[in-house]
Structure formats: C-alpha cells, structure tokens
N, C-alpha and C positions, 0 to 999 in steps of 0.2 A: 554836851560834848566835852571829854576830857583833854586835856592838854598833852595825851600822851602820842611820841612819836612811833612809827616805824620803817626802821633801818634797812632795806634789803640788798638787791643781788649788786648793783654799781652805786650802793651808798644812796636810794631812794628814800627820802623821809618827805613824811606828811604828818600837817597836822590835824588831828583826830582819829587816828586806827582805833581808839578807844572807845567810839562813840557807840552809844545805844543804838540799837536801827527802834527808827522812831514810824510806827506805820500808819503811814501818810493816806486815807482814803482817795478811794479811785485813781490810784498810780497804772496806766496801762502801757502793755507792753506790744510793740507794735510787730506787724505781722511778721519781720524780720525776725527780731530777735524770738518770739514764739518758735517759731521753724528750730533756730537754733538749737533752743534751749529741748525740743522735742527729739532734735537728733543725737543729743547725750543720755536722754530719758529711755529711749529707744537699746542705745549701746547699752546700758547699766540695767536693761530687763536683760539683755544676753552675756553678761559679765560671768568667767568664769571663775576658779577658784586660781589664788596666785600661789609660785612655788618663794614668794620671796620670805626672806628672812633679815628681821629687825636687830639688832644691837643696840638696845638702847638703853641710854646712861643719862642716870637723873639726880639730879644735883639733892643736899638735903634743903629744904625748905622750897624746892621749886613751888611753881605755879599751879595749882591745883587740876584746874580746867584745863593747861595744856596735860598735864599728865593723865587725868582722867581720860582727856579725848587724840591726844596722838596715835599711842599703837591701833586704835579701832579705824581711826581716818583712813591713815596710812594704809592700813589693809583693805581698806574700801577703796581708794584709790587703784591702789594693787592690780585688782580685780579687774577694776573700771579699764584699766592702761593693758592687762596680759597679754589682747592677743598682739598688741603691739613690742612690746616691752614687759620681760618677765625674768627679773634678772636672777642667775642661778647664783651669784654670790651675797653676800651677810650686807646689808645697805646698813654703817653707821649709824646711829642717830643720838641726838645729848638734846637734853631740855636743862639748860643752867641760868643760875642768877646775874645781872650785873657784875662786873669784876672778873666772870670765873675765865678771864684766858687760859693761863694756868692749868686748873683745870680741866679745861675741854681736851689741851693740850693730851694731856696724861693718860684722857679717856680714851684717845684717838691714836694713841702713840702705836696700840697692836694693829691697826690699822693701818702704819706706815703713813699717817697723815698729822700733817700740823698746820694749825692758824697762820696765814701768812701776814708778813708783819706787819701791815697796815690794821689787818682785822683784828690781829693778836691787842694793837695798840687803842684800839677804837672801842672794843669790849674793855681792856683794862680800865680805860679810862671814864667807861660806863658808870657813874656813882652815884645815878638816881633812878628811881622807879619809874621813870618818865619816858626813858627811850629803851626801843624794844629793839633787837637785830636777829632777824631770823635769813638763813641764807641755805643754800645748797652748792657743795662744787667739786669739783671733778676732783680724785684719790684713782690713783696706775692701778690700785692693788683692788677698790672695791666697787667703780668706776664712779659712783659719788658718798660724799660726806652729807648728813643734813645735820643742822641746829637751830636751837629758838633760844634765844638770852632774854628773859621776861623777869621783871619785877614777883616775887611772890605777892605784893598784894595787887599788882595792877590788873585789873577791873573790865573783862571781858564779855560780848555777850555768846553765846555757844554758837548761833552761826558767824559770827565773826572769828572766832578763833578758827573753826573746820576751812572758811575761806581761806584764812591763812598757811595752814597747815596744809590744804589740799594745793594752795600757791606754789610754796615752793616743792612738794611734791613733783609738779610738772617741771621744775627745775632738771628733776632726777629722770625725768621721760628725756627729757631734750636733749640730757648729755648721754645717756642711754641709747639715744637713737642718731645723733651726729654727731658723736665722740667728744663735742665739746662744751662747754659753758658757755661759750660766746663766739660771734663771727659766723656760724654757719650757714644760718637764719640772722634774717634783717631784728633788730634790738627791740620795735615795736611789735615783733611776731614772739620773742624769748618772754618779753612782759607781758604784752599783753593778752597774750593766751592764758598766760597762765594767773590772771585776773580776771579771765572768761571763763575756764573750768574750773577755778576756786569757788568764784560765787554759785555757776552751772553746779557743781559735784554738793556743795554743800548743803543746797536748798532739797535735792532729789528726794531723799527721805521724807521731809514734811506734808505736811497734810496739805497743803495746796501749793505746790512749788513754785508755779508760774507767781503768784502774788508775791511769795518770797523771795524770789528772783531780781521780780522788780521793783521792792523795795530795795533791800541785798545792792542791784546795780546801781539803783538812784545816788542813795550812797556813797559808794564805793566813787564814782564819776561827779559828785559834788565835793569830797573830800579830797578827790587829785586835784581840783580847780582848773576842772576838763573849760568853762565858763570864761577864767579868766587869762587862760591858756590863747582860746580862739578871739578876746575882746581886739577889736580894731584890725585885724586882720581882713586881708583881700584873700581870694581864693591861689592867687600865683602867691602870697605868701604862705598860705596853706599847705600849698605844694610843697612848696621852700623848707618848710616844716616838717612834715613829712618825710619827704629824701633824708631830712639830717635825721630823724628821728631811726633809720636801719642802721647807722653807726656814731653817730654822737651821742654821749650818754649824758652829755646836759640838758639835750633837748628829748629823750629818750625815758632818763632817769632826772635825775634829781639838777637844778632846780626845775624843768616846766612841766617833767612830768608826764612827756605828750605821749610816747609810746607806753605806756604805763595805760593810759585813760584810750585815745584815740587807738591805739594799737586793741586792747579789746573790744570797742567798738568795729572796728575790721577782720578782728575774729569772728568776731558773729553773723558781719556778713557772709564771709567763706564756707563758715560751716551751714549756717543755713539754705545757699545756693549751691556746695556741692557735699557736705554730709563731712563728719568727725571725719572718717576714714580719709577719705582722698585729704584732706586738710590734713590731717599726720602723714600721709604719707608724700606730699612734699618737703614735711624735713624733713623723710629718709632719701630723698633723692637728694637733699643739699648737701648729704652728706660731705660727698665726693664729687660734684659738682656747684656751677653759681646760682644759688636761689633765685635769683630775679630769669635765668631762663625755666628752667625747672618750673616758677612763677608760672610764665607765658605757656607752657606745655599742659602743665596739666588744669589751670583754670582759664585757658584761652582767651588771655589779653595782655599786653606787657603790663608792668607794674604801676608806669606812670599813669597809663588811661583807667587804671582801673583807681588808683587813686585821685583824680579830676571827676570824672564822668559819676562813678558808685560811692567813693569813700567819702570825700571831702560833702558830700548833699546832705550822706545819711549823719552823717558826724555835728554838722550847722542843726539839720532837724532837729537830731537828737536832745545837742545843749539847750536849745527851747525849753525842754518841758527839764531841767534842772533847776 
C-alpha cells in the first residue's frame, strides 16, 4: 500500500488511493450488490453513442496512465450516462502536475472558469507526489469543469485510475442533472454514487467483472475505514450518522468518510431493488424539489426507515467480511 493521498469534491483524503488491488481469493459478492452491479451491465449493453465533446489540456510531464486512459473513460462514461445526460456543450477537462494552479487557471480561462481560492491554494501548495486532487464543478458557460492534479510518477493501477476517473465523471452527471454541485441530493448520495459507478463502470469491460467488482469494492471500503467508521457504535448512532452524513461534510467527507463508504453501500441497495434508472431519476426530481420527499415517492419509504430497517443491516453485514 502506498502512502499516496486522494484529494476530492469537499477536501476527501484517504490514505492509500495508490494501492495495488491485491486479489484476495474467494471474495463474494452478495446477492444485493450482484443485482446491482447487473443493472449497470444491463444499461452499458444498451449505451448509445454520446454527442459530447472533450477540451482537454494536459500539462507537460503529466501522468501517463491518466492521460492514456481519460479521453477513452470519459467517453465510455458518456455513452453509459446519454440517455440521461448528454451534454451539447465542450465539458473542460486538464490533467496537471502538483503546483499547476496557475496553469489550470489559463487553461480554463476561455472557459470563463477559475480555481476558486481555496483550491487554487491547496494545488499551489501541492509540493509532493504524494497527494493527488481530482475534482469536478459547476462553470455558467460549460455547466461543469473536470481535473486530476497527479504526480507524474505516482504509481497506479488501470482500474483504479478508470474508478477514479469514472468517479468524478458522475460529478458531471449530478450537476448536469440538478444544476448543482452540492445541496440537491443528500452528500452520501453525491459520493457515494459515484463510488458505486466508479468501481461499477470500471470493472464492465473485464473478463469477469463481478470478481473485479468485488475485489475493486473490498478495497475501495477498507481504504475509507468504512470498519473503523462503524467501531463502537449503536444502531441510533448509526442513524445519527447517517442524517449528518446528507449535509455534514465531516461526517460525509473528510475526516470519517461515511457518505463516501456507507453512501455507496446505499447505492447499491437502490439500484439493485429499483434499477439505475429510477435511481437517477430521483435526482432529476430533486432537482426542483426536496430529496427526501422525492425519496418517499418514488422508492416508497421515508428516508429514515429506510435507513433503520434496509441500510444500517446491510452496512453492519457488509463491514464483516472487510
């Protein structure tokens, strides 16, 4: 496991994004997330061709493996997202090294978008290979920006990089389809989906996905410290956790991480018990309305029983076998 961090949407860092996925014999994956994981496999045999178009600026000495594999992701993604999201204008996109504010800046500048100062300061002051910042966010003119600030020599493996990549991708469906970055949808559903269809989109292609999935997830949910998130906790703290997890980003993002880990484990149930579609299509209804009735309408339960009764079981189970 390397020591390298990653940076994302509310300042998420973990340690090990750099790890090798190590494949751990007889990892299974339980009937839930199968379902899931069949109802993306399912959409991506009927994926059409996208009309979007890339802008993309890449720094000199970037990262090899992102650059080799972003425009291809991205466009598989595309596809994957059209009929929901197919956007007719240029989506930004920069692959730079540590340091490059500045840069990005310049890149984006015909874009009518800039680093906002926090981020601008947080890449400046980027001065090892060690931490990574990859993000996506809302631009008036293009409706989002995407970037990755990666080390050129730091050390990926190709589905961890496509998870990534395909990650914040769904950034660019969520503000595409609720106008905004944040607030629409509860903060466990912004992350953790798109930790569900990072690992989900990434694995599709290989020769036996489900095992890569559930390698891919094991991972992904031991490297949030999904484990050490839940130790000592009661189920009314669970709860507790939870509710703060749709707008606290301490508890969301960075430091416990829960909507991040727990949020796509709740993805999975969703999609598995009513299919990709109806599951995007309650953030297009949050649009302009409150998610948690939206919630209650279209998968017929308020948000709270559904987190007691379905989330919080499958979530205890799950950390088991981590």
């Amino acid at each position: 496991v390397s020591q390298s961090r990653y940076r994302g949407a509310q300042g998420f860092s973990a340690s090990g994004i750099g790890f090798r996925v190590k494949l751990i014999q007889k990892t299974q994956l339980s009937s839930t997330a199968t379902k899931a994981l069949q109802s993306i496999n399912a959409r991506l045999k009927n994926a059409t061709n996208s009309n979007l178009k890339i802008d993309l600026a890449i720094a000199k000495d970037s990262n090899k493996l992102f650059v080799e594999l972003l425009p291809t992701t991205i466009m598989e993604n595309a596809q994957f997202w059209s009929n929901f999201y197919d956007p007719k204008v240029v989506l930004p996109a920069a692959i730079a090294l540590p340091g490059d504010s500045d840069w990005l800046n310049e890149q984006f500048a015909k874009h009518s978008y800039s680093l906002p100062r926090w981020r601008y300061d947080q890449i400046k002051n980027q001065n090892n290979t060690q931490v990574m910042i990859f993000d996506a966010d809302e631009n008036p003119t293009t409706n989002s920006v995407l970037y990755f600030v990666i080390g050129k020599d730091n050390s990926q493996q190709p589905a961890v990089a496509k998870s990534t990549i395909s990650h914040e991708y769904v950034h660019v469906i969520q503000i595409g389809l609720t106008g905004a970055r944040n607030g629409r949808i509860p903060c466990w559903s912004t992350e953790g989906s798109a930790v569900f269809y990072g690992n989900a989109l990434s694995v599709s292609k290989l020769g036996n996905p489900e095992v890569e999935y559930a390698e891919l997830r094991k991972n992904w949910l031991a490297m949030l410290n999904l484990k050490k998130a839940l130790s000592g906790k009661s189920e009314t703290e669970l709860l507790d956790l939870l509710r703060k997890s749709e707008s606290d980003f301490r508890v969301c993002a960075e430091p416990l991480k829960f909507g991040y880990s727990a949020g796509s484990l709740m993805t999975e149930i969703l999609i598995s018990e009513h299919g990709h579609e109806k599951f995007v299509q309650w953030w297009i209804n949050s649009k302009n309305n409150d998610w948690r009735k939206e919630f209650a309408a279209l998968f017929g339960m308020e948000v709270d029983s559904f987190y007691m009764n379905i989330a919080i079981p499958y979530i205890l189970n799950d950390a088991q076998n981590l």
